[in-house]
C-alpha positions as CSV (number, residue, x, y, z in Angstrom):
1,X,100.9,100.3,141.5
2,X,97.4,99.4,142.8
3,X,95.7,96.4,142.2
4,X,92.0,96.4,142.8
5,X,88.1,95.4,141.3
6,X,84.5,96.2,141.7
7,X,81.9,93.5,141.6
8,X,79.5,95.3,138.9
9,X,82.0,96.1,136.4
10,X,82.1,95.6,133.0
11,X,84.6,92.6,131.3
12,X,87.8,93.4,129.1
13,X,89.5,90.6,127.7
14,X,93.5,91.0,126.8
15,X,93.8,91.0,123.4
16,X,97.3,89.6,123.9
17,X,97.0,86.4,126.1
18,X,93.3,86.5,126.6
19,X,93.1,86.9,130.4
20,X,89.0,88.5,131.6
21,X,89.3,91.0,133.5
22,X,86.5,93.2,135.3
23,X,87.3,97.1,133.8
24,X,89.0,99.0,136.2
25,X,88.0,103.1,137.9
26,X,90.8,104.9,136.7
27,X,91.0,108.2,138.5
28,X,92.0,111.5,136.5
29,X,94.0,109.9,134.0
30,X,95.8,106.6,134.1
31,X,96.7,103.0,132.4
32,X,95.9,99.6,133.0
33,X,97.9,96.7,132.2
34,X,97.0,93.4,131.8
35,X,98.5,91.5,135.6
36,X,99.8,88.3,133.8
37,X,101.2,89.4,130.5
38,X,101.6,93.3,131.4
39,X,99.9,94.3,128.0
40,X,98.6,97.6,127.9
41,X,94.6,97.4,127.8
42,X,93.3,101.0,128.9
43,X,94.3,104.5,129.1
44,X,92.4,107.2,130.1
45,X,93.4,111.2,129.7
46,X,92.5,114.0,130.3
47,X,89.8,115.9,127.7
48,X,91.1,113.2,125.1
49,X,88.7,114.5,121.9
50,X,90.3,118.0,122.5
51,X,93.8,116.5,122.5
52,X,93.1,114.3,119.1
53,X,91.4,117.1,117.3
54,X,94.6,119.7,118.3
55,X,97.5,117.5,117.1
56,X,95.3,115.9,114.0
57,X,95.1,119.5,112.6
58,X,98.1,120.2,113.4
59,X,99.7,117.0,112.0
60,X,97.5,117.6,108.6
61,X,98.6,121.2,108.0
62,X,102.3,120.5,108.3
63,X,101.5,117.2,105.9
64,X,100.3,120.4,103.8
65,X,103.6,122.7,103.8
66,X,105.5,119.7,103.1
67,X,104.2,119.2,99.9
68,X,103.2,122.7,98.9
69,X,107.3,124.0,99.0
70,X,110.5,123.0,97.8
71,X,112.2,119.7,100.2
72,X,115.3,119.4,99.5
73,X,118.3,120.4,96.6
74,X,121.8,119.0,95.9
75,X,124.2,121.1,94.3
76,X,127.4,119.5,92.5
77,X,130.1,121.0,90.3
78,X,127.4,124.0,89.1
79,X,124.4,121.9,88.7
80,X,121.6,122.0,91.2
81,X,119.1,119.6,91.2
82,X,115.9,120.3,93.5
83,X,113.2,118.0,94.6
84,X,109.8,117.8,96.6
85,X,108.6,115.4,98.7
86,X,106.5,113.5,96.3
87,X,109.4,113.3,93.8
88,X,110.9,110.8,95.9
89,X,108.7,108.7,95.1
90,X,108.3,109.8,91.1
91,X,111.9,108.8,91.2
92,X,111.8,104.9,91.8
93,X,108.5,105.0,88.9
94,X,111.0,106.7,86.4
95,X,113.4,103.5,87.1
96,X,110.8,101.1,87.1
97,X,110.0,100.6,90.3
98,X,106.5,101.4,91.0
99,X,105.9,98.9,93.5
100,X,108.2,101.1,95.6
101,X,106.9,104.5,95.0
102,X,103.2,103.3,95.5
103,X,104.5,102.0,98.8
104,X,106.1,105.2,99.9
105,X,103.3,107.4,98.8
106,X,101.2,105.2,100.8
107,X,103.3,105.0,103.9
108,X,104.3,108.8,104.0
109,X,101.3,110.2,102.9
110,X,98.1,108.6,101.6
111,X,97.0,106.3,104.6
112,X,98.7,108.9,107.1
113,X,96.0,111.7,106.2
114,X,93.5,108.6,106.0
115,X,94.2,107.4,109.6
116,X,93.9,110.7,110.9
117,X,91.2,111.9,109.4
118,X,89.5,108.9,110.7
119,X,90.3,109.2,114.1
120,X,89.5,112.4,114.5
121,X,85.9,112.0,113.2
122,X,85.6,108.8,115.7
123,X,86.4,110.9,118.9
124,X,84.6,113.4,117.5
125,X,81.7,111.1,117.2
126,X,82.2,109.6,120.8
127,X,81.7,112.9,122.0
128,X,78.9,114.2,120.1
129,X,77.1,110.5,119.7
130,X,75.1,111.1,116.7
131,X,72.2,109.6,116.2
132,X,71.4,107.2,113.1
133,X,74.8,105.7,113.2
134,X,74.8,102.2,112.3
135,X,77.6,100.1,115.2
136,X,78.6,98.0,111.8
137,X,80.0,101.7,110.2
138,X,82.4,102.2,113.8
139,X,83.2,98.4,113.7
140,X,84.2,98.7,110.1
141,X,86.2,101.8,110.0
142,X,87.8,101.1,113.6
143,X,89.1,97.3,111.9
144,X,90.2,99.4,109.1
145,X,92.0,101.5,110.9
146,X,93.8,99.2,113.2
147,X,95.3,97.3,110.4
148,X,96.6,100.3,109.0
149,X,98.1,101.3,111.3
150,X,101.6,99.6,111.3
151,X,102.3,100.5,108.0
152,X,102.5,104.2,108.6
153,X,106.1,104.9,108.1
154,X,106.6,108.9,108.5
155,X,108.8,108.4,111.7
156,X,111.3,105.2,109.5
157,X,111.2,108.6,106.2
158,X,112.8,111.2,108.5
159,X,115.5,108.9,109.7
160,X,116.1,107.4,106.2
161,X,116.7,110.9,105.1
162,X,119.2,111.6,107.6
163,X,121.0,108.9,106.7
164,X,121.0,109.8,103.4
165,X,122.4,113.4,104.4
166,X,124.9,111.9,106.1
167,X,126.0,109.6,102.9
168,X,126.0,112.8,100.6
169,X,126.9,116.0,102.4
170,X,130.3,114.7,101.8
171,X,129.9,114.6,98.1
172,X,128.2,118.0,97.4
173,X,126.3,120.8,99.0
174,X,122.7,119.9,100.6
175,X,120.5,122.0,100.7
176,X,117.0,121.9,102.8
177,X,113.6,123.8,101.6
178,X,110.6,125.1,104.2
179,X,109.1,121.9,103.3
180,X,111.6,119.6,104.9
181,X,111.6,121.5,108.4
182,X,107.6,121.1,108.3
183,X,108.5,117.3,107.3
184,X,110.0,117.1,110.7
185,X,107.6,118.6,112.5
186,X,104.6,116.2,110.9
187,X,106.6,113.3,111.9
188,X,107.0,114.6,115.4
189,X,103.2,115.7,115.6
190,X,102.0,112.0,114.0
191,X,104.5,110.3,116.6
192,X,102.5,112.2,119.4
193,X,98.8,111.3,117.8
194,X,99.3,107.7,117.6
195,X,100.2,107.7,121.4
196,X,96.9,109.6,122.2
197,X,94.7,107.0,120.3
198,X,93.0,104.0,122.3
199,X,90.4,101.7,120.7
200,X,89.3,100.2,123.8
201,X,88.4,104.0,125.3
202,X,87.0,105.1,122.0
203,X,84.7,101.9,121.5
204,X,83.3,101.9,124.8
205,X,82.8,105.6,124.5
206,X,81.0,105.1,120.9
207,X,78.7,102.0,122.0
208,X,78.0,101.0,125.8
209,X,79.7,97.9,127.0
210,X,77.0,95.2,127.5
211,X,77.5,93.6,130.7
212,X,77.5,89.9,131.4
213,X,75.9,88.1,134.1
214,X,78.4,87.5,136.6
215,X,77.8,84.1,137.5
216,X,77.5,82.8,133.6
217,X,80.8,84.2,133.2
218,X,82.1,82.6,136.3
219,X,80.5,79.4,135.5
220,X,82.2,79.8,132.1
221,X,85.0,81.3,132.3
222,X,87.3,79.6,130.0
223,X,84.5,79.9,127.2
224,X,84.7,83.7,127.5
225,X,86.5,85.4,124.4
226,X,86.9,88.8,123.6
227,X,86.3,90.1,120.1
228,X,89.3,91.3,118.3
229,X,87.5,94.6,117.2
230,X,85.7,96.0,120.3
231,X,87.2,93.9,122.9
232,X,84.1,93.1,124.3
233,X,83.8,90.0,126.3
234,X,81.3,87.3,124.9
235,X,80.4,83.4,126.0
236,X,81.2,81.6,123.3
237,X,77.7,79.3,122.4
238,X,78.5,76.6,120.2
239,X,81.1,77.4,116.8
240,X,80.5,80.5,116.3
241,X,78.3,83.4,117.2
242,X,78.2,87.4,116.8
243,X,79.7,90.0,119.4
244,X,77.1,91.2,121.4
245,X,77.9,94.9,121.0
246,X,79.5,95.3,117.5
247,X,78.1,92.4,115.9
248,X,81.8,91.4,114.6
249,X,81.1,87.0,113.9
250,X,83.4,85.4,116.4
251,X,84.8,82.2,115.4
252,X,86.8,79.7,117.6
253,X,90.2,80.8,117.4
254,X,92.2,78.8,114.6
255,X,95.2,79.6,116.1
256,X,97.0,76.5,114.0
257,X,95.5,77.6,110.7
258,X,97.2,81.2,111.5
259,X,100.3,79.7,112.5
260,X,100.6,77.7,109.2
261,X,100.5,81.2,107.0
262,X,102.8,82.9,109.6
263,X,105.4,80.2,108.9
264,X,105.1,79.9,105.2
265,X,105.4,84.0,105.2
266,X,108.3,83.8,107.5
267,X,109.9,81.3,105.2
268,X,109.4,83.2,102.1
269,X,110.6,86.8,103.6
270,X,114.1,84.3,104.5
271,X,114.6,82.8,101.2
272,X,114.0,87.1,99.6
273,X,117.0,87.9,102.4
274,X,119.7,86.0,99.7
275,X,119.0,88.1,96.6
276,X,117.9,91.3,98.7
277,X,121.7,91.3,100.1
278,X,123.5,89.4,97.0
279,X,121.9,91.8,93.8
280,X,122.8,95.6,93.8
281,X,121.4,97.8,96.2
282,X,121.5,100.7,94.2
283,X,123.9,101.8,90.9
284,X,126.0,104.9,91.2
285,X,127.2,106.7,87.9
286,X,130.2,109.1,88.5
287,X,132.1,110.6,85.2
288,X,130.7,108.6,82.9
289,X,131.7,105.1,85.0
290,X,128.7,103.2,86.8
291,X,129.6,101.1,90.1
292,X,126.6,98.5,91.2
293,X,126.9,98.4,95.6
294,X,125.0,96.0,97.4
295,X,123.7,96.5,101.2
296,X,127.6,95.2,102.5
297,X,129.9,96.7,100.0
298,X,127.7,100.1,101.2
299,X,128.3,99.8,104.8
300,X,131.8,99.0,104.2
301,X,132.8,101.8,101.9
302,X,130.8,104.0,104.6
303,X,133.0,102.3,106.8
304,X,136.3,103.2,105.0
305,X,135.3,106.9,104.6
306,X,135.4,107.0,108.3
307,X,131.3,107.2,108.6
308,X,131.5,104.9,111.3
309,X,128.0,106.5,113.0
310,X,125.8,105.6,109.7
311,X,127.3,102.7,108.6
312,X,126.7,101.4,111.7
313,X,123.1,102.4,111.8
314,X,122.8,100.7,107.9
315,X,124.1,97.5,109.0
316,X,121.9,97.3,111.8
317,X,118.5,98.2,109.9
318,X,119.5,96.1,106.9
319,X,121.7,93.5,108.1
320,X,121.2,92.8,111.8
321,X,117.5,93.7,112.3
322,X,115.5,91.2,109.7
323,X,118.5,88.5,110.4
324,X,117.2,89.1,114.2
325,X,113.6,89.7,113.7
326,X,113.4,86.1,111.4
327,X,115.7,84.3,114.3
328,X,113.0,85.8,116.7
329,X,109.6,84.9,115.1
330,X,111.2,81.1,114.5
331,X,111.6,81.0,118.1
332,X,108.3,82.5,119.1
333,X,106.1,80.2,116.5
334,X,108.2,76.9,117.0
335,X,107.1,78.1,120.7
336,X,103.5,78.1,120.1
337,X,103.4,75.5,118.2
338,X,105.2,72.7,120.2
339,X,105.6,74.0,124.0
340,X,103.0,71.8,125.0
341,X,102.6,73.1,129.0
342,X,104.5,75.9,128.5
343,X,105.2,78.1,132.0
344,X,103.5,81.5,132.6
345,X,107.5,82.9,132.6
346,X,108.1,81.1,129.4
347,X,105.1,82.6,128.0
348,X,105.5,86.4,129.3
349,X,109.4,85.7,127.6
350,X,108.3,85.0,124.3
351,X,105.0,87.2,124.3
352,X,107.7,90.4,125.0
353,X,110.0,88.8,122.5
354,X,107.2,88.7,119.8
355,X,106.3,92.6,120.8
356,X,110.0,93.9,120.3
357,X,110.1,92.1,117.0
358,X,106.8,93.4,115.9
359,X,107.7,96.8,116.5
360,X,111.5,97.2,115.2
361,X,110.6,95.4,111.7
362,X,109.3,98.4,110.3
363,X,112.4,100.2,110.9
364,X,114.1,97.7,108.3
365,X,112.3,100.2,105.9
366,X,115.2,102.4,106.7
367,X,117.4,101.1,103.4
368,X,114.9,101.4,101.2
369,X,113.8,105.1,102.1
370,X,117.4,105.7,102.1
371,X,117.6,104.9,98.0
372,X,114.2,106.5,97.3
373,X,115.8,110.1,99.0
374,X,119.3,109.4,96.5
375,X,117.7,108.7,93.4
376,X,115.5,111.5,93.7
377,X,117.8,113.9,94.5
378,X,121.0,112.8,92.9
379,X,120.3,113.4,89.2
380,X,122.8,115.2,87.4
381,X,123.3,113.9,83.9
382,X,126.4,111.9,83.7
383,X,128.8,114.1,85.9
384,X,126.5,111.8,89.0
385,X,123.8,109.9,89.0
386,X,121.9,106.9,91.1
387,X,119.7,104.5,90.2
388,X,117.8,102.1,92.1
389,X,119.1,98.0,91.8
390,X,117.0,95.1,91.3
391,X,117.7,94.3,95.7
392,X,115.9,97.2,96.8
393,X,112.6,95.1,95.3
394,X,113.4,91.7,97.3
395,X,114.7,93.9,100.4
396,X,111.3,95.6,100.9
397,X,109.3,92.4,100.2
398,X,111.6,90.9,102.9
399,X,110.2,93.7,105.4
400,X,106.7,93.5,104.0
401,X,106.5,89.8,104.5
402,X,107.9,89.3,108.3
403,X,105.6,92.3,109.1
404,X,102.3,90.9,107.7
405,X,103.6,87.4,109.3
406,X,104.0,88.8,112.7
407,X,100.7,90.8,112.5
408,X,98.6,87.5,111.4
409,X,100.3,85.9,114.3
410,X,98.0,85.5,117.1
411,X,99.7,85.9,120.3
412,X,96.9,84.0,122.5
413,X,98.4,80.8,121.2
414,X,101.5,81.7,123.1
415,X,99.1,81.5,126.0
416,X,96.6,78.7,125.4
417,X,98.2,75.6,126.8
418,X,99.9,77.7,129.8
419,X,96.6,78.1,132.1
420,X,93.1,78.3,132.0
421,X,91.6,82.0,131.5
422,X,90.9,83.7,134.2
423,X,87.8,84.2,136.2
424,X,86.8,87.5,136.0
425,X,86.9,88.7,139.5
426,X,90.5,88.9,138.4
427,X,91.6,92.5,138.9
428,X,94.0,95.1,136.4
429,X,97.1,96.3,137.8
430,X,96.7,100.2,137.0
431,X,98.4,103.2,137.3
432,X,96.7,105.9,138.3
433,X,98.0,109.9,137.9
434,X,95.8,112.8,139.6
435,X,95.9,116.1,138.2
């Protein structure tokens, strides 16, 4: 770890607790954290556009296969029913639940191809810089882009799907088409390309940094903000005023307005939890008889047929997980809003606590997935048949909900009251990594 700054250097503010920072000289390739709330803020890698542009097409021709070829096919008692990987989504419109499949399509597919496609012309553009351009087009597609991006959901599919496998190899025989082995290899490619991308990089790549006068800022250091879009730092003059390099309006943070929605979000997503787990998950026809199963009676006949592994796995996705993530963001937002001088640990505690519940909530999407893959698949007249309930509706508005609450959240506020921002002679603890 070295910890060290330059006098002329650029500012970065932490988009996470707001600490100004001067930009670091990362060496080869490297990361910077943010020293007081460890935040990543900056990585740098070697021939990055290259490295985007490889996995990108790579990620988009496998998205191809998977829908051009047979995905998967379930075979019971002589009849075989086959599906592709956009009839899993078909299946929940047949039953009335279109809310569902436009959400999977989306997920899966559409804003997938959408955020790569993107990305890849931006670090194509930050190499190349192409004149006539407008900053408001990058600032634009770049916001666009970031708020996409927690709603792509390839990586939650797979795992859905093998849980699914596991609930129905018992039943009949399974079978899996080309496009489901390029399905796995997408998910692993788009796993890899989201790890590559940094905003902070790209931006300052796209449009120079402006620099600030080093004394203004040190005269005004706790009136320095960064902008949410470019990260650039700017002295904030009065109300409100535009970011000096992408012209994004910069408002006084109204942390306590934000707050307000988060909670009444929050609250909603926990009174959807009772009828998500108390109405049928999914109906299963079998002979001629149908049985309704919500989320427990699931886990527990997986349970009783000794698939102790997945029922495990369902219980924790659709039981544990939003029970956990709703407990959390209570915690973290009765935090903000009435830790008055909070300490920098308590602050670091529930900052970390906030980013493990932002990024497992997602995976609540498991269930849902799950029911989309059966219905689909399991289709054979009245010898077996599954239909999706009227929980799987409430479920996935639970998991929509806490999502969008914990992404409105803004976790400065965690920060406000703890100290005063930083001067800007206050270094980045990096990493560097020479090739």
């Amino acid at each position: 770890m070295l910890s060290h700054h330059q006098p002329n250097q650029h500012l970065l503010s932490c988009e996470e607790c707001g600490l100004v920072l001067r930009m670091p000289q990362l060496a080869g390739k490297g990361k910077a954290h943010c020293p007081r709330c460890d935040h990543g803020l900056l990585t740098v890698t070697h021939s990055p556009t290259q490295q985007v542009w490889a996995y990108g097409v790579a990620c988009l021709v496998c998205l191809l296969l998977s829908l051009l070829f047979p995905f998967m096919s379930f075979n019971a008692q002589g009849l075989t029913q086959e599906i592709s990987l956009l009839d899993t989504a078909f299946g929940m419109h047949v039953f009335q639940h279109s809310f569902l499949s436009v959400l999977l399509v989306l997920s899966v597919v559409v804003l997938p191809v959408v955020y790569v496609f993107s990305l890849m012309a931006l670090y194509l553009a930050a190499r190349l810089k192409p004149a006539g351009v407008s900053v408001a087009l990058y600032r634009r597609l770049c916001r666009f882009l970031s708020h996409i991006q927690p709603w792509l959901m390839v990586d939650v599919f797979l795992i859905g799907i093998l849980v699914a496998l596991v609930k129905i190899m018992a039943l009949a025989e399974v079978g899996f088409g080309w496009s489901f082995w390029t399905f796995c290899l997408y998910t692993l490619l788009l796993v890899k390309f989201l790890s590559l991308v940094d905003y902070v990089w790209l931006w300052d790549k796209l449009v120079d940094r402006v620099a600030i006068d080093a004394s203004v800022a040190d005269v005004s250091a706790s009136q320095a903000v960064g902008c949410h879009v470019c990260s650039q730092v700017n002295i904030k003059r009065g109300d409100q005023q535009a970011c000096v390099r992408c012209g994004t309006r910069i408002k006084n943070a109204n942390t306590d307005k934000k707050l307000q929605t988060a909670w009444a979000l929050l609250m909603t997503a926990a009174l959807l939890y009772l009828p998500a787990n108390l109405l049928p998950m999914m109906n299963t026809t079998s002979m001629g008889q149908t049985e309704a199963s919500t989320i427990i009676s699931g886990v527990a006949l997986l349970w009783k047929l000794g698939s102790y592994p997945v029922a495990a796995v369902i219980f924790l996705v659709s039981v544990i997980i939003p029970i956990a993530k709703i407990l959390a963001l209570c915690t973290v937002y009765w935090h903000a809003q009435h830790a008055r001088t909070p300490s920098a640990a308590a602050s670091f505690k529930n900052t970390t606590l906030y980013r493990i519940t932002e990024f497992i909530g997602r995976w609540s999407m498991i269930d849902i997935f799950v029911v989309a893959l059966l219905v689909a698949l399991i289709q054979l007249n009245e010898v077996m048949a599954i239909s999706p309930g009227p929980a799987a509706l409430y479920f996935a508005l639970v998991v929509i909900l806490t999502m969008i609450s914990a992404n409105i959240f803004d976790p400065k506020s965690l920060w406000r009251q703890t100290q005063p921002v930083a001067a800007p002679s206050t270094s980045f603890v990096t990493e560097n990594h020479h090739a």
